[in-house]
VOPAGU-2260 file (C-alpha; in pm, 1 decimal, decimal comma):
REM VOPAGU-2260
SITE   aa  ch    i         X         Y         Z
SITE  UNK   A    0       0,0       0,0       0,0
SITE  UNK   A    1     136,2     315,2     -97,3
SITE  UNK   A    2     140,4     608,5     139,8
SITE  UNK   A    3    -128,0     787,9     -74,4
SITE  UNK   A    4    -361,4     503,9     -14,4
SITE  UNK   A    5    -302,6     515,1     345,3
SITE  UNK   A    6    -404,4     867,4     317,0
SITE  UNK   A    7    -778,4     780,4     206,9
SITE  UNK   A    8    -780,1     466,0     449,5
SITE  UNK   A    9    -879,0     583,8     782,7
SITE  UNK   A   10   -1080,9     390,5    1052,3
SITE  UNK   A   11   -1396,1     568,3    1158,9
SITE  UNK   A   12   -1442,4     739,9    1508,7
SITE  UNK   A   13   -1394,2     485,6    1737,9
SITE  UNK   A   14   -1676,6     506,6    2043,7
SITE  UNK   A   15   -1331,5     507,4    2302,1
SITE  UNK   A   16   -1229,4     844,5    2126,5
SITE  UNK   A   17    -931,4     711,5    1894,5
SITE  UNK   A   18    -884,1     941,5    1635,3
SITE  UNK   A   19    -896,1     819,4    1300,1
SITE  UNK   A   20    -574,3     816,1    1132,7
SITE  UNK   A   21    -373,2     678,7     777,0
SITE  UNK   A   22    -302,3     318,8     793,1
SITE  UNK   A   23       9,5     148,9     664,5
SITE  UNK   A   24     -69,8    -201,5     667,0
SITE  UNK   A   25    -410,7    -391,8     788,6
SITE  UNK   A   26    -480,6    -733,8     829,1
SITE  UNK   A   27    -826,7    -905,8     886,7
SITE  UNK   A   28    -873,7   -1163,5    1149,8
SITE  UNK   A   29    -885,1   -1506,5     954,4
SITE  UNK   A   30   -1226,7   -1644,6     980,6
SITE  UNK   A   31   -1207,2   -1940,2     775,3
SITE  UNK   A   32   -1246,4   -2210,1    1067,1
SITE  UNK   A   33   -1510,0   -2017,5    1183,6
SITE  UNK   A   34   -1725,8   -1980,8     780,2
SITE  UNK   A   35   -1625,0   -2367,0     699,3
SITE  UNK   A   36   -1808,2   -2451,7    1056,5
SITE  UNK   A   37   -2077,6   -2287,8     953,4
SITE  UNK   A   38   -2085,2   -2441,3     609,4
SITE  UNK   A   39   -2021,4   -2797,4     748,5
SITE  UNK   A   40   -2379,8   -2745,6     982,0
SITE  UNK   A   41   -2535,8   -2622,0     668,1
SITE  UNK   A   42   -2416,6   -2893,5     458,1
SITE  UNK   A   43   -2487,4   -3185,4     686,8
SITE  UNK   A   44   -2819,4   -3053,8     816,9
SITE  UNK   A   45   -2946,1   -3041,8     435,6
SITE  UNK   A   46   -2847,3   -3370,3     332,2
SITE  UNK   A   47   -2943,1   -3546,7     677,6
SITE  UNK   A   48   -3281,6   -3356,1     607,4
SITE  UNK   A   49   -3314,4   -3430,9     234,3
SITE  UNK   A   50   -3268,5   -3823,1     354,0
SITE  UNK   A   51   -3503,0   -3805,4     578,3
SITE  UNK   A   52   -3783,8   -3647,2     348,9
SITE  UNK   A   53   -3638,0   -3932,3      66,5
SITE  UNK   A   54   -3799,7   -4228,9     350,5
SITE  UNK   A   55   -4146,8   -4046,9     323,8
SITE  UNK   A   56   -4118,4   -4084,6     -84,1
SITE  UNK   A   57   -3960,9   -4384,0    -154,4
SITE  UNK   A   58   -4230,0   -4608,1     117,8
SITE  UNK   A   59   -4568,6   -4379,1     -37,8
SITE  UNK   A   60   -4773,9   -4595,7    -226,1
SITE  UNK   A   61   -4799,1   -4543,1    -590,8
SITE  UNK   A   62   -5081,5   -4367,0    -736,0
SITE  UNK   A   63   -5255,7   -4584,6    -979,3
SITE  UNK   A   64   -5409,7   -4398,7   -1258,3
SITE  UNK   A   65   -5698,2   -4511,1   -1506,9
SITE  UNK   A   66   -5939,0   -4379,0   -1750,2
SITE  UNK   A   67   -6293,7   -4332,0   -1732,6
SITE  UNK   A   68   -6537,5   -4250,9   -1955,7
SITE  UNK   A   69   -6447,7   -3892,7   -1963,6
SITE  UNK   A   70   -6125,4   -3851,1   -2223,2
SITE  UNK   A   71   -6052,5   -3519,3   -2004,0
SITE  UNK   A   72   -6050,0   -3707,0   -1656,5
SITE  UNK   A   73   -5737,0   -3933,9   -1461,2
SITE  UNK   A   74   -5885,6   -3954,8   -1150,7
SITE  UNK   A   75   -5611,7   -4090,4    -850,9
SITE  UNK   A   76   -5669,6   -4395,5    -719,4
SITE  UNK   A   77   -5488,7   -4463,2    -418,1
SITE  UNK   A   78   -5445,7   -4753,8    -277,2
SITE  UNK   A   79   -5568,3   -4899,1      60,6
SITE  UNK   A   80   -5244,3   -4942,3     197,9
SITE  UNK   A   81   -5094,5   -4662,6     439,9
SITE  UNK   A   82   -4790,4   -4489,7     503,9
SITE  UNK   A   83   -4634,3   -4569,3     871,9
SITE  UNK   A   84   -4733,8   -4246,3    1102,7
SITE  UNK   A   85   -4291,0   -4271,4    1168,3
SITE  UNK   A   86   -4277,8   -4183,6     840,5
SITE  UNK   A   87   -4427,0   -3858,8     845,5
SITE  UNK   A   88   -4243,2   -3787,4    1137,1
SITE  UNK   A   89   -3911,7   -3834,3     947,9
SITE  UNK   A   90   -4024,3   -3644,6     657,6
SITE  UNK   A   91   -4091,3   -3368,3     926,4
SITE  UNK   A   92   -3814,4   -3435,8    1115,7
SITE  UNK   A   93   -3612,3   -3367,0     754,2
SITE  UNK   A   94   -3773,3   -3045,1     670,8
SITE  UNK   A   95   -3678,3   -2864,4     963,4
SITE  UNK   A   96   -3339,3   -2973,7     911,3
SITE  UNK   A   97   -3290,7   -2837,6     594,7
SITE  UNK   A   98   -3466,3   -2527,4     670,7
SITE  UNK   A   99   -3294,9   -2506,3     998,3
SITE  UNK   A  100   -2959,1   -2585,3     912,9
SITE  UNK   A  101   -2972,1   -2344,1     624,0
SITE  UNK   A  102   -3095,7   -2080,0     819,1
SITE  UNK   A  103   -2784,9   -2098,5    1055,7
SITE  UNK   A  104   -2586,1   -2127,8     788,7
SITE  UNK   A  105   -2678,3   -1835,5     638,6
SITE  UNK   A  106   -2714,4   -1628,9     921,1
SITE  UNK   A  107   -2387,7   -1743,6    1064,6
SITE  UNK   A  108   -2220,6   -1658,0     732,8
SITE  UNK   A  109   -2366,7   -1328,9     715,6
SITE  UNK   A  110   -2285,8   -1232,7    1093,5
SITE  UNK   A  111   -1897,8   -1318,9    1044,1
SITE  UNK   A  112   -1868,2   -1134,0     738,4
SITE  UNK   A  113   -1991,9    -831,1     853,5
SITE  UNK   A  114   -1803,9    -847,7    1191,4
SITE  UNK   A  115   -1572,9    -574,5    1183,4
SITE  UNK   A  116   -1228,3    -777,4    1305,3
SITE  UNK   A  117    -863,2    -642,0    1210,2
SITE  UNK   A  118    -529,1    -529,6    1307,8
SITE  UNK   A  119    -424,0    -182,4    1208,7
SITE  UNK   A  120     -56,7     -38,2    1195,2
SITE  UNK   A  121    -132,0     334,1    1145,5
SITE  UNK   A  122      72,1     598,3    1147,5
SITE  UNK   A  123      25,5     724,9    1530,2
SITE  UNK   A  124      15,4     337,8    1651,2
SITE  UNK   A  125    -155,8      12,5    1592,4
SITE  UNK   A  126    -505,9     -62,9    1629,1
SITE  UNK   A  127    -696,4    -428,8    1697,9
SITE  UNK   A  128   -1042,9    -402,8    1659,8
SITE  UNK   A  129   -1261,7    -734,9    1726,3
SITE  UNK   A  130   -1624,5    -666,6    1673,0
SITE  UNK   A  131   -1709,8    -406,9    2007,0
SITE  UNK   A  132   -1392,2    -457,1    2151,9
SITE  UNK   A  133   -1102,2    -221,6    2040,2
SITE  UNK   A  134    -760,8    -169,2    2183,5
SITE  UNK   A  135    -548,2      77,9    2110,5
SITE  UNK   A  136    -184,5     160,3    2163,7
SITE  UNK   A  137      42,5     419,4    2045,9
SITE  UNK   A  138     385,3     382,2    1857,8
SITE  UNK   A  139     552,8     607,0    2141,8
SITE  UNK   A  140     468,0     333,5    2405,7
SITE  UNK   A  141     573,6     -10,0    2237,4
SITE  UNK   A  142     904,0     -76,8    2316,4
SITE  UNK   A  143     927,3    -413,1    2040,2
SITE  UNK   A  144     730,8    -610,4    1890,5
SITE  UNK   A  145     820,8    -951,1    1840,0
SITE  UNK   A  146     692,7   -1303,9    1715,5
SITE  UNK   A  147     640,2   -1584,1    1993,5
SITE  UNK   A  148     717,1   -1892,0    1786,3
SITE  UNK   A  149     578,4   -2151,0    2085,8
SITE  UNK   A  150     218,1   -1973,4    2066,6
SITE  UNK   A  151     261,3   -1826,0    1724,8
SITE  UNK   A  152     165,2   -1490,5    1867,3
SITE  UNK   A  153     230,5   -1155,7    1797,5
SITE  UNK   A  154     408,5    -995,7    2177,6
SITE  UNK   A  155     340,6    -608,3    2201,9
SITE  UNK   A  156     617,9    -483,3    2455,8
SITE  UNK   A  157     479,5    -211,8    2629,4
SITE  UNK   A  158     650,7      60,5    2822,3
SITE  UNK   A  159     627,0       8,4    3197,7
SITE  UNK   A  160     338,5    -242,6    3152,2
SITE  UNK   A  161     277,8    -624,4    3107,7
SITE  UNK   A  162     362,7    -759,5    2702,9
SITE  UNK   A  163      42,3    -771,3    2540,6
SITE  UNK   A  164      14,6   -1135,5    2391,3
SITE  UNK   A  165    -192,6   -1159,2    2025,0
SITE  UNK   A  166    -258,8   -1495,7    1943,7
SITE  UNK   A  167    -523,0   -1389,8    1643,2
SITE  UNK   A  168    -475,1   -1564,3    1329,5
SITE  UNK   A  169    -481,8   -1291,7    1021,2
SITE  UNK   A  170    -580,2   -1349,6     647,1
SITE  UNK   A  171    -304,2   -1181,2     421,0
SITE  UNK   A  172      26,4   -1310,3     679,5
SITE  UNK   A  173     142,3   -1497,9     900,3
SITE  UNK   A  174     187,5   -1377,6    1271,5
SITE  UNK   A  175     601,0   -1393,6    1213,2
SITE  UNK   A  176     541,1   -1192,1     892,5
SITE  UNK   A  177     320,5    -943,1    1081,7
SITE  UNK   A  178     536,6    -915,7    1370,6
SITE  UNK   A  179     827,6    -778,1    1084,3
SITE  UNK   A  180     636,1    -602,2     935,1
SITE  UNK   A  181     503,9    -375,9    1263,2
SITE  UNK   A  182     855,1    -344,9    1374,6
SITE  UNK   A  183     928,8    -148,6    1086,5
SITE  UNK   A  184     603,2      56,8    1063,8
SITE  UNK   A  185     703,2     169,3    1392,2
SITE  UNK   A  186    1076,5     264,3    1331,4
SITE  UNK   A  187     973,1     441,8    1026,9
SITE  UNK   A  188     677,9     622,5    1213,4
SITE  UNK   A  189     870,3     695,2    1531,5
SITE  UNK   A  190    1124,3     887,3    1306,1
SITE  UNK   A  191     800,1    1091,8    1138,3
SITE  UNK   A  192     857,1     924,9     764,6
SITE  UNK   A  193     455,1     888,7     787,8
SITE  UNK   A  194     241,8    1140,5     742,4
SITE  UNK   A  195     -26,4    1271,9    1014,2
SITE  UNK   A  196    -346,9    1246,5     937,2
SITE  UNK   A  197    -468,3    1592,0     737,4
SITE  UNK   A  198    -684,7    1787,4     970,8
């Protein structure tokens, strides 16, 4: 991203009171476990459901058609035999699966992708953002940022507090790649290469 992109892409007002500001690099939290869940629910629910409703056709007696005297007339004979009441019950039993399943699937799918989940290294500091939750912290008060192999996460060492440990997972890098990739954002922004956001 070039420095005049970062220039249009700001984050809006936050309801904390962080000022927007340009952002150099931004990452998305990687929902892909979370969307093929989802999808597997979907999936199963409408085939277990579309099995189910298969029992109430394949045991329903045949309707046994024949002609009368009226060449514009088929009545349906059916015949005396009757379909088991567990039948029905299955059939039932399958609907609501594939309605239900689909309907969590679909609203599940919807709700993740409009969650508002990333990791923002702006110019004035970096920014994680996980649906309400936000946390901010300035450039001025990280004294490194490095990559803890063991837990793959991303260690924020703060200035006379505890390290704050990021164990997201991120579409567009790895946590290692991230980790670089802050460290330089904030050299370059602690020695005022970036520019402020344009009041």
């Amino acid at each position: 991203m070039t420095i005049a992109d970062a220039r249009e892409r700001t984050d809006p007002e936050d309801p904390l009171g962080i000022p927007a500001a340009p952002i150099i690099e931004w990452f998305r939290v990687d929902a892909t476990r979370r969307i093929a869940k989802l999808l597997a629910i979907g999936a199963t629910g409408m085939v277990a459901g579309s099995f189910s409703i298969a029992r109430l056709v394949m045991t329903a007696p045949h309707a046994v058609r024949y002609a009368t005297r009226s060449p514009a007339r088929y009545p349906i004979l059916w015949p005396e035999s009757s379909v088991a009441p567990t039948t029905f019950l299955w059939a039932a039993l399958g609907f609501a699966l594939v309605v239900g399943c689909g309907l969590v699937a679909i609203l599940g799918l919807r709700r993740v992708l409009s969650e508002e989940s990333y990791l923002a290294l702006r110019v004035d500091g970096v920014l994680f953002a996980h649906g309400e939750a936000r946390r901010f912290v300035r450039w001025e008060d990280i004294d490194d940022v490095r990559h803890d192999a063991a837990r793959d996460a991303i260690v924020w060492v703060l200035d006379g507090d505890d390290p704050w440990v990021l164990d997201a997972r991120f579409a567009g890098g790895s946590n290692a790649e991230i980790a670089k990739k802050a460290v330089t954002v904030r050299r370059r922004a602690l020695f005022g290469l970036y520019p402020r956001a344009r009041g």
